[in-house]
C-alpha positions as CSV (number, residue, x, y, z in Angstrom):
1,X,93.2,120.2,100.0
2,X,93.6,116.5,99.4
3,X,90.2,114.8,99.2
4,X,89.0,112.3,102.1
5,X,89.0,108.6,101.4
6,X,85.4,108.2,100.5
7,X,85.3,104.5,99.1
8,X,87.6,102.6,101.6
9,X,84.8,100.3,102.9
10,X,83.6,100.0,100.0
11,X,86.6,98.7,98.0
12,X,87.7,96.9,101.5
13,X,84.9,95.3,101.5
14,X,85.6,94.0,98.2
15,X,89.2,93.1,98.5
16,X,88.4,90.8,101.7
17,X,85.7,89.1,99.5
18,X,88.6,88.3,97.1
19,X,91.2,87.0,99.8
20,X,88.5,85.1,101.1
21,X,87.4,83.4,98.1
22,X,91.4,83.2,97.2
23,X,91.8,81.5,100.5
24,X,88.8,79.4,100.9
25,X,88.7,77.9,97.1
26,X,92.1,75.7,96.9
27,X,90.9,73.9,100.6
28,X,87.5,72.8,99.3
29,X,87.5,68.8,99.4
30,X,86.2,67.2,96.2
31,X,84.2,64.4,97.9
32,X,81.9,66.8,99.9
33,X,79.9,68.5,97.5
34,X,81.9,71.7,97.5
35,X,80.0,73.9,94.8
36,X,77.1,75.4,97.3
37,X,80.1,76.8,99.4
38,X,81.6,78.6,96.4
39,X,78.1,79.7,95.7
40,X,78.1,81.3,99.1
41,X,81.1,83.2,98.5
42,X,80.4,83.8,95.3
43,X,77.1,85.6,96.2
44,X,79.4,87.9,99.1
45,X,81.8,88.7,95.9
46,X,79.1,90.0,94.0
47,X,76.9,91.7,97.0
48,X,80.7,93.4,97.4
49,X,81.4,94.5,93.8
50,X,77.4,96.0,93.7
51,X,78.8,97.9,96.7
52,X,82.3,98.8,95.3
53,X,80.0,100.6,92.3
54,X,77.3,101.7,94.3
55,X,78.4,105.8,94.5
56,X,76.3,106.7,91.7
57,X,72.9,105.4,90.9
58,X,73.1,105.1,87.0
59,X,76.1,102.8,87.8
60,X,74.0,100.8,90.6
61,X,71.3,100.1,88.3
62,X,73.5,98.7,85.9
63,X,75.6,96.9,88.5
64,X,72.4,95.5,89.8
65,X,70.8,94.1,86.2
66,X,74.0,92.6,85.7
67,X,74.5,90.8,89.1
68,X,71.2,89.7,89.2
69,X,70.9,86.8,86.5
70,X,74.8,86.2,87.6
71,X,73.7,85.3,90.8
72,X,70.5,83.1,89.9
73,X,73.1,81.5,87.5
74,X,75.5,81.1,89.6
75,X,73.1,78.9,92.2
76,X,70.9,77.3,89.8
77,X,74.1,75.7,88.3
78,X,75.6,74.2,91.5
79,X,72.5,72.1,91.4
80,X,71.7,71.8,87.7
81,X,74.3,69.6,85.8
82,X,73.6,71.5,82.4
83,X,75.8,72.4,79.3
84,X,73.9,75.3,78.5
85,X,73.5,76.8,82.1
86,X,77.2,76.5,82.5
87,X,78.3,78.2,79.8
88,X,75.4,81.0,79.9
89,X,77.0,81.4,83.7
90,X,80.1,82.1,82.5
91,X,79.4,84.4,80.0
92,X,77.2,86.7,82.6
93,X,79.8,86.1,85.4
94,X,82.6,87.7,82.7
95,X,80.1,90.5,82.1
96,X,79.6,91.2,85.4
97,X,83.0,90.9,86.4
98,X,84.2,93.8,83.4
99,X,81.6,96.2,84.3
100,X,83.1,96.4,87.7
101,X,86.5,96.4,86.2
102,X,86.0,99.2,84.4
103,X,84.5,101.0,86.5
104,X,86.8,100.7,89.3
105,X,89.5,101.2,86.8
106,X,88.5,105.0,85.8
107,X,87.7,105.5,89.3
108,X,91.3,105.1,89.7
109,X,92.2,107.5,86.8
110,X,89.9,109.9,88.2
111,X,91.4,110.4,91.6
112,X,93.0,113.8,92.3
113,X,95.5,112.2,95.3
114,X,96.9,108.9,96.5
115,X,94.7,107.8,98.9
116,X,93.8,104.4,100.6
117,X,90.9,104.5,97.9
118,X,93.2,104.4,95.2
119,X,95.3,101.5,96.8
120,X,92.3,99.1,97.7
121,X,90.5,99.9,94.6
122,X,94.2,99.1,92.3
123,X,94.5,95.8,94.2
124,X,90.9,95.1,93.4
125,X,90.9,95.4,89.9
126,X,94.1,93.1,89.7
127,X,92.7,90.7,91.5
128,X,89.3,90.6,89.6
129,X,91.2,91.0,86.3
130,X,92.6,87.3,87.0
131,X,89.4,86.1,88.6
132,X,87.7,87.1,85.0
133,X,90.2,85.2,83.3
134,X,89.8,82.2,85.2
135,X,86.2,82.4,84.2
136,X,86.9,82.7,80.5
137,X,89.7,79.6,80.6
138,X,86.9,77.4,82.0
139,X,84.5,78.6,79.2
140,X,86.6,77.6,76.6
141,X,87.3,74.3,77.9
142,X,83.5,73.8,78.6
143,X,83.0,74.7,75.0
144,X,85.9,73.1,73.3
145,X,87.0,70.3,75.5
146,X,90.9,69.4,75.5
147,X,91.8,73.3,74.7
148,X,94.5,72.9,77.9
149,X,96.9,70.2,78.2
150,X,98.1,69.3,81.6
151,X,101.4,67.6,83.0
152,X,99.4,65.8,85.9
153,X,96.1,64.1,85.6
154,X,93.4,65.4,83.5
155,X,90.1,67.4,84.2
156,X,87.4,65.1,84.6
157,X,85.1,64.6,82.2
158,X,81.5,66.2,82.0
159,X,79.9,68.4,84.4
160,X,79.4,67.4,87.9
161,X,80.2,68.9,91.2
162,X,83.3,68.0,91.4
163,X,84.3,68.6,87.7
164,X,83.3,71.9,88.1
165,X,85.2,72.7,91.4
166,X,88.4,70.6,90.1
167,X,87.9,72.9,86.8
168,X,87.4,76.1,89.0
169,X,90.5,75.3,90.8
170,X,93.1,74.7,87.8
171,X,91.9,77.4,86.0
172,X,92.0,80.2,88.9
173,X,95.5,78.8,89.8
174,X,96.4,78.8,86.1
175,X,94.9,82.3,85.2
176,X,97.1,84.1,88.0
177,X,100.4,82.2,87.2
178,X,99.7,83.9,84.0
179,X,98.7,87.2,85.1
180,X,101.8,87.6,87.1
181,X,103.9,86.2,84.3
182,X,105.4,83.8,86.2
183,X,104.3,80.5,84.1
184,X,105.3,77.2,85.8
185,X,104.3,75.2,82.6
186,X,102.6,72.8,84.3
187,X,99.3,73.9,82.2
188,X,99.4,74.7,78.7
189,X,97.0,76.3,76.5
190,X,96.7,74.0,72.9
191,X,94.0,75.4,71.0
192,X,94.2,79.3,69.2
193,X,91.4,80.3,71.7
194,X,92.9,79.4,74.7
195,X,96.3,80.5,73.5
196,X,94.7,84.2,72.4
197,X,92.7,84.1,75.8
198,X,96.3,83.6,77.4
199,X,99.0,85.7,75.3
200,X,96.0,88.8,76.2
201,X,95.9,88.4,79.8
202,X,100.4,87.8,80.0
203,X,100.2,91.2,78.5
204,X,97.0,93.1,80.5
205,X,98.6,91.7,83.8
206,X,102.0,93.7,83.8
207,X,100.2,96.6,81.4
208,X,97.8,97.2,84.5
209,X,100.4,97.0,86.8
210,X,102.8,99.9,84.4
211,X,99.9,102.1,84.4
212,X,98.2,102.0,88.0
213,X,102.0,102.6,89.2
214,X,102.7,105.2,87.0
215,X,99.4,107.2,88.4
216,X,100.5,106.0,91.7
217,X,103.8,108.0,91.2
218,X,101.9,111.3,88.9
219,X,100.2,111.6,91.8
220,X,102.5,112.1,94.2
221,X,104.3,114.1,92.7
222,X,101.6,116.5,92.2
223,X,101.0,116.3,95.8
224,X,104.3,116.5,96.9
225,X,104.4,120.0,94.9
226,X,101.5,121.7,96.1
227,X,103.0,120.8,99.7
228,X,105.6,122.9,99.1
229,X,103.3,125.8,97.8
C-alpha cells in the first residue's frame, strides 16, 4: 500500500514562504526602509523550515538551536549597521539554511512512493539551495568587497538599509540565473572565491535536478509494477 502524504502542509507551507519572499523581494522600494519587511518574511521562512523538519524531535531541537540565533541575527541587523553582525548573520543563515537542506533532501531519498510530499519537498530544496547561495554571494562581497563586477551601476558602498536590500536583491537574482544555468552575464564573479562559490552551485543546480528526477522516475516504476501484482 502506497503510504499517505504525511508532510504536505508542512513542505506547502514552506514552499509558499519561498514564493512569497521570491515575489515580495524584487518590489521592495529602496527609499522606504525596506529591511524590517524582509525581516518579516524572513522570520515566516524560518518559522516554515522549523515546521518542514519538525517530524522528529532530535531534528526539531537541532532545527530550533539553529533558527534561533538566525533569527535574533537576522532582526538585530536590519537595525544595527555592523560589519561583524552582518557577516556572523550570514554565516548562521547558511547554517540554518543546509540543515534544512539536508534534511529535506534524505527525506526525499527516503520516500517509498511519489507522493505530493515528495514533489513539494523537491521544489523546496531547489529553491532553498539558490536562496543559500545568494546568502553566501553577499558574504563574500561583505568580506572582500569588489569580488563581482557588474555591467550596470555598482553596489553601494558600506552597509546601510538600502545597501543591504540593493545587495540582497542582485545577489538572489544572480544566484538563481546561476542555478538554472542560464547566465545572462550581466554579473560576473572576479575573485577565486566568488568564482569557486559560483562554478559549485552551476554544477549542484542541474546535479540536484538529475537526481530528484531520477527518484522521481525509480519510483514510479516501482509503483507502477506492484500495480500490476
Amino acid at each position: 500500500m502506497p503510504q499517505r502524504p504525511r508532510n504536505v502542509r508542512r513542505f506547502g507551507t514552506l514552499l509558499g514562504a519561498l514564493l512569497l519572499m521570491m515575489v515580495i523581494l524584487p518590489f521592495l522600494p529602496e527609499s522606504r526602509m525596506p529591511l524590517p519587511v524582509i525581516s518579516v518574511v524572513f522570520t515566516a521562512l524560518l518559522v516554515a523550515s522549523v515546521y518542514a523538519v519538525s517530524q522528529q524531535r532530535r531534528v526539531l531541537v537541532v532545527g530550533l538551536m539553529l533558527a534561533a540565533p538566525t533569527l535574533v541575527l537576522a532582526w538585530v541587523t536590519s537595525t544595527e549597521d555592523s560589519l561583524a553582525l552582518l557577516v556572523v548573520d550570514h554565516v548562521a543563515s547558511i547554517a540554518f539554511l543546509a540543515f534544512v537542506i539536508a534534511v529535506l533532501f534524505t527525506r526525499i531519498l527516503r520516500q517509498q512512493d511519489v507522493s505530493t510530499d515528495t514533489i513539494y519537498g523537491g521544489i523546496c530544496v531547489y529553491l532553498l539551495l539558490g536562496l543559500a547561495w545568494a546568502y553566501a554571494y553577499d558574504l563574500i562581497e561583505i568580506v572582500n568587497p569588489g569580488s563581482f563586477a557588474f555591467a550596470e551601476l555598482p553596489l553601494r558602498a558600506g552597509f546601510s538599509e538600502i545597501a543591504q536590500v540593493e545587495g540582497a536583491r542582485r545577489y538572489f537574482y544572480f544566484s538563481f540565473v546561476t542555478l538554472t544555468t542560464l547566465g545572462y552575464g550581466e554579473i560576473t564573479p572576479v575573485s577565486p572565491q566568488a568564482r569557486s562559490i559560483a562554478t559549485l552551485e552551476a554544477v549542484a543546480g542541474p546535479l540536484f535536478l538529475a537526481i530528484f528526477i531520477a527518484r522521481l522516475v525509480g519510483l514510479h516504476m516501482v509503483q507502477a509494477r506492484e500495480d500490476r501484482r
